[in-house]
C-alpha positions in Angstrom: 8.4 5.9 17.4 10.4 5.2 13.9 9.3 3.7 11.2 11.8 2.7 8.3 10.2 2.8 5.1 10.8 3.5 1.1 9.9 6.0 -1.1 8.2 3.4 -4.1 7.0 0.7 -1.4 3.1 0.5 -1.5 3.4 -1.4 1.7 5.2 1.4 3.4 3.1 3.7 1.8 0.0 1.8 3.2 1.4 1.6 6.9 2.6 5.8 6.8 -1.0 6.3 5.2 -2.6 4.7 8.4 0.0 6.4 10.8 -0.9 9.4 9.5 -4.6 9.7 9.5 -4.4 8.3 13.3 -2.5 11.3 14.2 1.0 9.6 14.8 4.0 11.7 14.3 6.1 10.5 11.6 9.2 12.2 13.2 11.1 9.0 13.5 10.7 8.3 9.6 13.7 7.1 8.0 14.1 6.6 4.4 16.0 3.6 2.8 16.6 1.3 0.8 15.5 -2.2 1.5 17.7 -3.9 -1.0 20.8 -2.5 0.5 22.5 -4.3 3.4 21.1 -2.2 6.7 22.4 -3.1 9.8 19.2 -1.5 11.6 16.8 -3.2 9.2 18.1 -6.4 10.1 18.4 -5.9 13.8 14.5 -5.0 13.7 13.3 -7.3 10.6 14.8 -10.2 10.0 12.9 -10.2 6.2 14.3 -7.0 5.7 11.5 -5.4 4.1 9.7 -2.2 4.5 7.7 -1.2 6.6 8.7 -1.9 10.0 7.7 0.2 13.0 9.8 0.5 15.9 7.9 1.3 19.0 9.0 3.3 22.0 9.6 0.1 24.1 11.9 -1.4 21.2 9.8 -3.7 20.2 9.7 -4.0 16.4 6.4 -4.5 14.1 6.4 -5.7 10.8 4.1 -6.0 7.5 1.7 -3.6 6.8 -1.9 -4.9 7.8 -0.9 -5.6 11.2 0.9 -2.2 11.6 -2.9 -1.1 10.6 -4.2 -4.0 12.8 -2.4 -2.5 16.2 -3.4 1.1 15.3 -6.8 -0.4 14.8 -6.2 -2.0 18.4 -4.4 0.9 20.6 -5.4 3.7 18.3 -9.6 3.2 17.4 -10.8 6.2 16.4 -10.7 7.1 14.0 -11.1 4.2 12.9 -10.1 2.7 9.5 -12.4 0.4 8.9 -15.5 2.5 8.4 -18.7 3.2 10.0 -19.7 -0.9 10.4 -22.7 -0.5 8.1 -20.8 -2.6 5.4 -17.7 -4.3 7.2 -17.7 -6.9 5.2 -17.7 -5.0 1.6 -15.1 -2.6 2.8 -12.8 -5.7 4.2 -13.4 -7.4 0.4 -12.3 -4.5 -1.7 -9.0 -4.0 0.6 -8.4 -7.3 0.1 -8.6 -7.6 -3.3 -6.9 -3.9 -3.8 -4.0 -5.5 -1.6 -4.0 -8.3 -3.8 -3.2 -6.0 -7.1 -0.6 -4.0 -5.0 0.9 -7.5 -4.1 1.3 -8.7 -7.8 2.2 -5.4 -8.6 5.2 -5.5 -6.7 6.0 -9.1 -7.3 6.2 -8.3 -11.1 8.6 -5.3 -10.1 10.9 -8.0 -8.3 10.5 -10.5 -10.6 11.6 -8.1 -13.6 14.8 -6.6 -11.2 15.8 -9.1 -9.5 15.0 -12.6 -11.8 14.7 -11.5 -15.1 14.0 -8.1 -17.1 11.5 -10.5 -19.0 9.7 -11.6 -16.7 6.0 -10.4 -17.0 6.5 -13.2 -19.8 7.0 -16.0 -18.0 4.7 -17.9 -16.4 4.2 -17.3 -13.0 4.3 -13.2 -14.9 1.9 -13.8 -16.8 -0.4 -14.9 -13.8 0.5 -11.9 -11.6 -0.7 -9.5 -14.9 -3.1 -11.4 -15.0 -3.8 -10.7 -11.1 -3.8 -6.7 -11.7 -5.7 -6.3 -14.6 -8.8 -8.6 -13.5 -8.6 -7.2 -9.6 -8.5 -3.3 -11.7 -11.7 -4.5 -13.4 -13.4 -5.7 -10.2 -12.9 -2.4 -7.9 -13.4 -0.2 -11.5 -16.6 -2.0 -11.8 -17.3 -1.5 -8.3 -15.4 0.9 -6.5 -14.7 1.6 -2.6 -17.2 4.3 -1.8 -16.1 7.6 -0.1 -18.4 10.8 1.0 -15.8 12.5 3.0 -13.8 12.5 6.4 -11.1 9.7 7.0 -10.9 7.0 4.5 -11.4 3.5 5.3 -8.9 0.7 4.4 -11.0 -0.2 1.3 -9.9 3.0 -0.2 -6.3 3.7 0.9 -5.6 0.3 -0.2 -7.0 1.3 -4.0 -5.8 4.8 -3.8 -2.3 3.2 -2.9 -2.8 0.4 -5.7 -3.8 3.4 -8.3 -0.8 5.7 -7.9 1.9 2.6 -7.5 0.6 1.6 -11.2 2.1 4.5 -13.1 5.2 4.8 -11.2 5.9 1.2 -12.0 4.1 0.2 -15.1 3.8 3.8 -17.1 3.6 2.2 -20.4 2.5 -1.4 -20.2 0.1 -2.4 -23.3 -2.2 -4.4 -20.4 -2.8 -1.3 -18.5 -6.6 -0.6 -19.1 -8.6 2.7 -18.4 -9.5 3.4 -14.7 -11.4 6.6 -14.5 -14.1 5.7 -11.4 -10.7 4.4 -9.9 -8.3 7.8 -10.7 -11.8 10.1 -9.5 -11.5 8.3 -6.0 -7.5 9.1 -6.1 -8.4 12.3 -6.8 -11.4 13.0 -4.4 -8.4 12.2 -1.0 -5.1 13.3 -2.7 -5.2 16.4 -1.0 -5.5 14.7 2.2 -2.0 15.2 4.2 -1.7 11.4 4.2 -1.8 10.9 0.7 -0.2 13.9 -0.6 2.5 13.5 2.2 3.2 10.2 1.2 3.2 10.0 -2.9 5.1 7.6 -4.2 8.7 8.5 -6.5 11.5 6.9 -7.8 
């Protein structure tokens, strides 16, 4: 099994998080760089993005949820989505913690790729907008964790929490997230997370 991935992507990160706490070998990991051209990228993922898991038959799987999904699927315990007390909480904080890493990154495309201004303009303004509420909401109220293997409610805000200093060290909107850094802080020694820590 391979997976090509990145070594800032929070969607990679995401997918190697899940890969790892089911006890799949990350042997086949390959580092690179998504905006380069990648001959292998673009024979297994069209999109070119990262992640994107190639299996043992050849058969290529993309986007990071439904990496997670399959796992979910041929891989169940244990599982990631939590003991089924409270599905539906757990599956509304992932959500809205994928939502932050998703405007997150858009804002890091938008300034590299559009325009080094471009948390300014409009649709910017509205992905800042994006992270600092969806911060608020899980700081308010954050994924709960006792121990044992972390559901997707919490990688997804542990992953969300480390990608925001590597990207946005200094940004004047980034508020205070102490509940939020604590849960970071209660898995990071976790092989998955500490294997996996995001650098430029």
């Amino acid at each position: 099994m391979k997976i090509l991935s990145n070594s800032t992507s929070p969607f990679a990160r995401v997918a190697r998080i899940a890969l790892i706490e089911k006890g799949v070998s990350a042997e086949g990991l390959r580092m690179m760089n998504p905006w380069g051209e990648d001959a292998e990228m673009a024979r297994l993922n069209p999109a070119s993005r990262v992640p994107t898991l190639e299996l043992p038959s050849g058969v290529p799987l993309t986007e990071s949820l439904l990496i997670l999904l399959w796992l979910e699927k041929t891989r169940p315990e244990p599982s990631l989505l939590g003991s089924g007390a409270d599905l539906d909480g757990i599956m509304s904080k992932a959500g809205l913690a994928m939502g932050v890493i998703e405007a997150m990154a858009n804002l890091v495309t938008g300034r590299m790729q559009i325009d080094p201004g471009f948390e300014g303009a409009k649709v910017g303004r509205k992905r800042v907008g994006t992270v600092v509420e969806g911060f608020r909401r899980l700081e308010a109220d954050p994924p709960a964790y006792a121990g044992g293997v972390p559901d997707i409610a919490v990688l997804a805000t542990v992953v969300a929490v480390d990608y925001l200093p590597l990207r946005f060290p200094d940004h004047p909107w980034v508020e205070p997230i102490p509940k939020l850094q604590a849960l970071r802080d209660a898995v990071s020694d976790r092989p998955a997370y500490a294997d996996t820590k995001p650098y430029v």
